[in-house]
C-alpha positions in Angstrom: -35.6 27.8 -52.9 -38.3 25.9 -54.3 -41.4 24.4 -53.1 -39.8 20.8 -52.8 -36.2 22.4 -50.8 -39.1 24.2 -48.7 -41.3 21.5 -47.8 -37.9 19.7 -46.9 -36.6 22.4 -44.8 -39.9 22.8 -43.2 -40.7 19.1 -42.3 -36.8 19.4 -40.6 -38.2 22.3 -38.8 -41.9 20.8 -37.8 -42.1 18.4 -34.5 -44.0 15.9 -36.5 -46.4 14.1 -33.6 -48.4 10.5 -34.2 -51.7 10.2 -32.2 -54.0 6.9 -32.4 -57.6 9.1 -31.2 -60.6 6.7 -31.7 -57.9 4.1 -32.9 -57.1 5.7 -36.3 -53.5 7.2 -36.8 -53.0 11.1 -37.0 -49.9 12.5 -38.0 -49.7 16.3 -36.8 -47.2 19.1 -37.3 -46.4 22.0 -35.1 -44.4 24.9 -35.3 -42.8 27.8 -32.9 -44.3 25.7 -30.2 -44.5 27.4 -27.2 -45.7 30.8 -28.7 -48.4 32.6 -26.8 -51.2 32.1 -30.0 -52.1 29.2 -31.6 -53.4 28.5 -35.3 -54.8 25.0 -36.4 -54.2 24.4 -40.8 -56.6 21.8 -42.2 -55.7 21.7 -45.8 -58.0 20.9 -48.7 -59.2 17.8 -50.6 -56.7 15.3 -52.8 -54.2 17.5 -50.5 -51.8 17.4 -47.2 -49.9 20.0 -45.0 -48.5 21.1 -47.9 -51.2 23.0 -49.2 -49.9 25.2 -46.5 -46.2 25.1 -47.6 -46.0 28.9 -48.7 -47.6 30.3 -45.5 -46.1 28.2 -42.3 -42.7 29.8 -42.5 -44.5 33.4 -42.5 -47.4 32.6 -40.1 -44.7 30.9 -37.6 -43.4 33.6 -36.8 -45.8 35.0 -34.4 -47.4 32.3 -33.9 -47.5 28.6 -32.9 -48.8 26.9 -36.1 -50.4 22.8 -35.7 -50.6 21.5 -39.3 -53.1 18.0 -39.3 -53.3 15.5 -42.1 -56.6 15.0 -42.3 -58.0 11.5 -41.4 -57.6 9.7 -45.3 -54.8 12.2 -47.1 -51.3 12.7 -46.3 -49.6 10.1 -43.6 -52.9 10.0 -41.7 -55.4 6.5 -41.3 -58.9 6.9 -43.4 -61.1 6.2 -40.0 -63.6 2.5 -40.6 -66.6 3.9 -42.3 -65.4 7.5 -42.8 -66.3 8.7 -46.4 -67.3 12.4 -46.2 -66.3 15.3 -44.2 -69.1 15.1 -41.2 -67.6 11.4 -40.8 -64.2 12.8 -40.1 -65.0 15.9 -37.8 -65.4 14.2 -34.8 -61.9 12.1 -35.3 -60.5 15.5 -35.9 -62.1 17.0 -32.9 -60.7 14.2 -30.9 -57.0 14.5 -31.9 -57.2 18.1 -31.0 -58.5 17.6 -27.7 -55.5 15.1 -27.1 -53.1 17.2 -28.3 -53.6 20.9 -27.7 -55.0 20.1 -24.3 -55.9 23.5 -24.0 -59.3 24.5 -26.3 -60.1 26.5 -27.7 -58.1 27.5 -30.9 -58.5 29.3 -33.6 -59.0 26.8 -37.0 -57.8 28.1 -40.7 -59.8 25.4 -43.0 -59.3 25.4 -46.8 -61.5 24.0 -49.0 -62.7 20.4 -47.7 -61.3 21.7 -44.5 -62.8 24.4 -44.2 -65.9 22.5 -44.8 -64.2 20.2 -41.5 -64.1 22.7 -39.9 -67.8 23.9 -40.1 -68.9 20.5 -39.1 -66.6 20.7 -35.7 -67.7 24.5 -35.5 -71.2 23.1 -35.3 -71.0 19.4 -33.6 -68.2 20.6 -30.8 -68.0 24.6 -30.6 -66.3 25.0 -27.4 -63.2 24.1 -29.1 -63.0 26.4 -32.0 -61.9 30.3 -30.9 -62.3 31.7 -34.5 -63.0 30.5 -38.1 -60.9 31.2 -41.2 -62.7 29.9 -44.0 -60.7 29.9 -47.2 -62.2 29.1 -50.7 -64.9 26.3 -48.7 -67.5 24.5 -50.7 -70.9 23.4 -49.8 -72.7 26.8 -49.8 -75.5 26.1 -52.2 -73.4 27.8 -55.3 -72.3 24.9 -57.2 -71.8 25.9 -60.9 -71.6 23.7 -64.0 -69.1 20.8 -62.9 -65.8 21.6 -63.7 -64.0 19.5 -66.8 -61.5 17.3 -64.6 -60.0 14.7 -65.8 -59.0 10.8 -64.0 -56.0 9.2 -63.5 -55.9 5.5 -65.5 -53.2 2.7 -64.6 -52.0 2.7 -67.9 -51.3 6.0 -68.7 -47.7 6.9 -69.2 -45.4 9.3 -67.1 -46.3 11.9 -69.5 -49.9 11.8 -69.6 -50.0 11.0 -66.1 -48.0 14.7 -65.5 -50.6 16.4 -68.2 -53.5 15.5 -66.5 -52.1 16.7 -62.9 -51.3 20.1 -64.5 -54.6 20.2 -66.4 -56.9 19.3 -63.4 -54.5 22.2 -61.2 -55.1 24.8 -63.9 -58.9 23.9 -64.4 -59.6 24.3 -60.5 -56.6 25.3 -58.6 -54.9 27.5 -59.9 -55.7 30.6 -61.8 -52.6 31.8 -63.8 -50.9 28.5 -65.7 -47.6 29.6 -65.5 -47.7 29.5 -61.8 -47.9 25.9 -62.2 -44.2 24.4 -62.2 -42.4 21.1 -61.1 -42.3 21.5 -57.7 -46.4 22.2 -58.2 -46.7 19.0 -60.3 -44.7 16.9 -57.8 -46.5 18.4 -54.9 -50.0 17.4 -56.2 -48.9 14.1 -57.3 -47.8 13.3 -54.1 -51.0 14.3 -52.6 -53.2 12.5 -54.8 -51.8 9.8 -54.4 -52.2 9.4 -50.5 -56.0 10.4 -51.3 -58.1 7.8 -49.3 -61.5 10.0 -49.3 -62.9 9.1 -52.9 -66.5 9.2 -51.9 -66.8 12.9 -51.0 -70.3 14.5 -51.9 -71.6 17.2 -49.1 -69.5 19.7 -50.9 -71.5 19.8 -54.0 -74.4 20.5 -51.8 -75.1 23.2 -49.0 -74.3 22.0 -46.3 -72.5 25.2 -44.8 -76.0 27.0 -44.9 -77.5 25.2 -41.7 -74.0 24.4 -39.8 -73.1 28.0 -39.9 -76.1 28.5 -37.5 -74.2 26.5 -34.8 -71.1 28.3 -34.9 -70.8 30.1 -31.9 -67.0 32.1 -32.8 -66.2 34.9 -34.8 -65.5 33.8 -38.7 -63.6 35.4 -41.0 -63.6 34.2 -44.7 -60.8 34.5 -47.7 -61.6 34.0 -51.4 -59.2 34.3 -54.5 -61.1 36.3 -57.3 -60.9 33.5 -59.1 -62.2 30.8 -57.7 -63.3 28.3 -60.3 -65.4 27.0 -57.8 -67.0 30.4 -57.7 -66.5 32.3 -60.5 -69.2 34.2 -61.6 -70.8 34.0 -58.5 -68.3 35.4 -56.0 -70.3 38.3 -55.0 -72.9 36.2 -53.4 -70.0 34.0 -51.2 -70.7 36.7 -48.3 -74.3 36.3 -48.2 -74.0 32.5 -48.3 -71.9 33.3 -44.8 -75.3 35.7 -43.3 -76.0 33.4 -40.1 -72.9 33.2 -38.4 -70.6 35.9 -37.0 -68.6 36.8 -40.2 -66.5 39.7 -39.2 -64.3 40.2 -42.2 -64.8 39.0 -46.0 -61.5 39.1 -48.1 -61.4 39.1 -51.8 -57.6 38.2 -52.9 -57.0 39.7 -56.9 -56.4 37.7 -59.5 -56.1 34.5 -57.1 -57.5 30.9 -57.8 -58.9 28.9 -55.4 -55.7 27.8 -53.8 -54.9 31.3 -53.0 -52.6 30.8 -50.1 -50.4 29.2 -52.7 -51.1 30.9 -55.9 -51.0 34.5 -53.5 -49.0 33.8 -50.3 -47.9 37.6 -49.8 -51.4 38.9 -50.1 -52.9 35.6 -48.3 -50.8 36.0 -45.7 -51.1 39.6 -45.0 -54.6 39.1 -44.5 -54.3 36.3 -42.6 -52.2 38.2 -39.8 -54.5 41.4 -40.2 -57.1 38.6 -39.0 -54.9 37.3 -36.4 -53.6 40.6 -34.6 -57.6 41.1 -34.4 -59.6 40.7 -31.2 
C-alpha cells in the first residue's frame, strides 16, 4: 500500500469533525475514539494531516489520536488577520477546548506546529499535558537560508513536479530516493491549500522566551539531518534549557520530516514517550 491507498484508507477510518470556533472553519480528525489516552498531531508548514500519514495507523492503536488542519492549510479557514503562528494559537486553543472537552492533552507539534504548539504551551497551559516537539524552528539557530525554489503559473506539469521534488529533497527529506509519487502528490496537494504565506517568527527565536511558560513536561525528536539544523544539531537541546525537557531523541540518518522519512524509528520513540509518566 502506498501513501495515497493509505491516506484513503485512513480518511475512511478517521471521524472527520467541522467546528466554526471564533467563526473560522476547523476540520479535525480523530481516531480509536474512545481510548483511555489521547494524542493531539499539528502538522508542519505548506502541510496537512498527512504529514502524519505513516504514524496514525501505528500510534492508533493504543491510543485515541485528534489530527487538526491547522487554521490556513488543509480543509481548514485561514482566521481574518491571521498571518503567523502566534495569530493562530489561540483559534487552535479554542477548537480544542470545544472539542476534547476534557483538557488537558498531550500535543505532538511538527515543525510550524510545533512552533503552535509553544505559543498555546505559553498563552493557555492548563490545556497542554505534555509536549512533543518534532524538528520546530524558531530557536535562534537559523543557518544560511536554504536554496528553495517558487512555484510560477506558467510553468509546465513537469517543471511544476521538479520543483516539488527539489524543494522536498533540499529541506524535507534527507535520502532522495525516498521521495516517490505518492510523496510528490502528497506535497502538491498540501501546497496548494497553503493560505499562511506570510510566516516569519520561525526564522527568529521565538521558542527561547515561550519555553519559559510552559508549565508540562516536553520531550523533543530530531532527524540527524535536519536541513534546518544541520551542522548545529548538537546545540537543539540547549536551545530547549528552560522548560522541562525530559527526553531529547536524535533519529539516524532522518531529515526533518522524520516521522515520514523514519516512521519505524519515529514511532518507537514516540510510544517510548507515551507509555512514560
Amino acid at each position: 500500500m502506498d501513501d495515497r491507498d493509505l491516506i484513503r484508507e485512513l480518511d475512511k477510518q478517521a471521524q472527520r469533525i467541522e467546528l466554526f470556533p471564533m467563526g473560522s472553519k476547523q476540520i479535525w480528525r480523530v481516531w480509536n475514539k474512545g481510548a483511555s489516552h489521547r494524542l493531539l498531531l499539528l502538522h508542519g508548514g505548506s502541510g496537512s494531516w498527512t504529514h502524519w500519514v505513516r504514524n496514525i495507523q501505528e500510534l492508533c492503536k493504543e491510543h485515541e489520536i485528534w489530527a487538526l488542519d491547522i487554521p490556513g492549510f488543509g480543509e481548514s479557514d485561514l482566521p481574518p488577520q491571521a498571518i503567523d503562528a502566534n495569530d493562530l494559537a489561540p483559534y487552535v486553543a479554542q477548537g480544542m477546548k470545544e472539542i476534547l472537552g476534557v483538557l488537558p492533552v498531550q500535543v505532538m507539534g511538527f515543525s510550524f506546529g510545533g512552533l503552535v504548539a509553544g505559543f498555546m504551551a505559553s498563552q493557555f497551559p492548563e490545556i497542554i499535558s505534555r509536549l512533543i516537539l518534532v524538528g520546530v524552528p524558531a530557536l535562534g539557530l537559523t543557518g544560511t537560508p536554504l536554496t528553495l525554489k517558487g512555484l510560477r503559473p506558467q510553468m509546465t506539469e513537469d517543471e511544476t513536479r521538479d520543483i516539488y521534488r527539489h524543494n522536498l529533497e533540499v529541506m524535507m527529506i534527507a535520502d532522495a530516493k525516498a521521495i516517490d509519487e505518492s510523496t510528490l502528490e502528497m506535497q502538491r496537494h498540501n501546497v496548494q491549500r497553503d493560505r499562511l504565506k506570510r510566516r516569519r517568527i520561525a526564522r527568529g527565536d521565538a521558542m527561547l522566551e515561550l519555553q519559559k511558560n510552559w508549565r508540562c513536561p516536553v520531550h523533543a525528536i530530531w532527524g540527524e539531518l535536519d536541513a534546518l539544523y544541520l551542522g548545529r544539531i548538537d546545540k537543539v537541546k540547549d536551545r530547549l534549557s528552560n522548560c522541562d525537557l525530559r527526553s531529547f531523541d536524535v533519529i539516524p540518518s532522518a531529515g526533518h520530516w522524520v516521522q515520514y522519512e523514519a516512521p519505524n524509528e519515529f514511532n518507537r520513540c514516540v510510544k517510548k514517550i507515551l507509555n512514560t509518566n
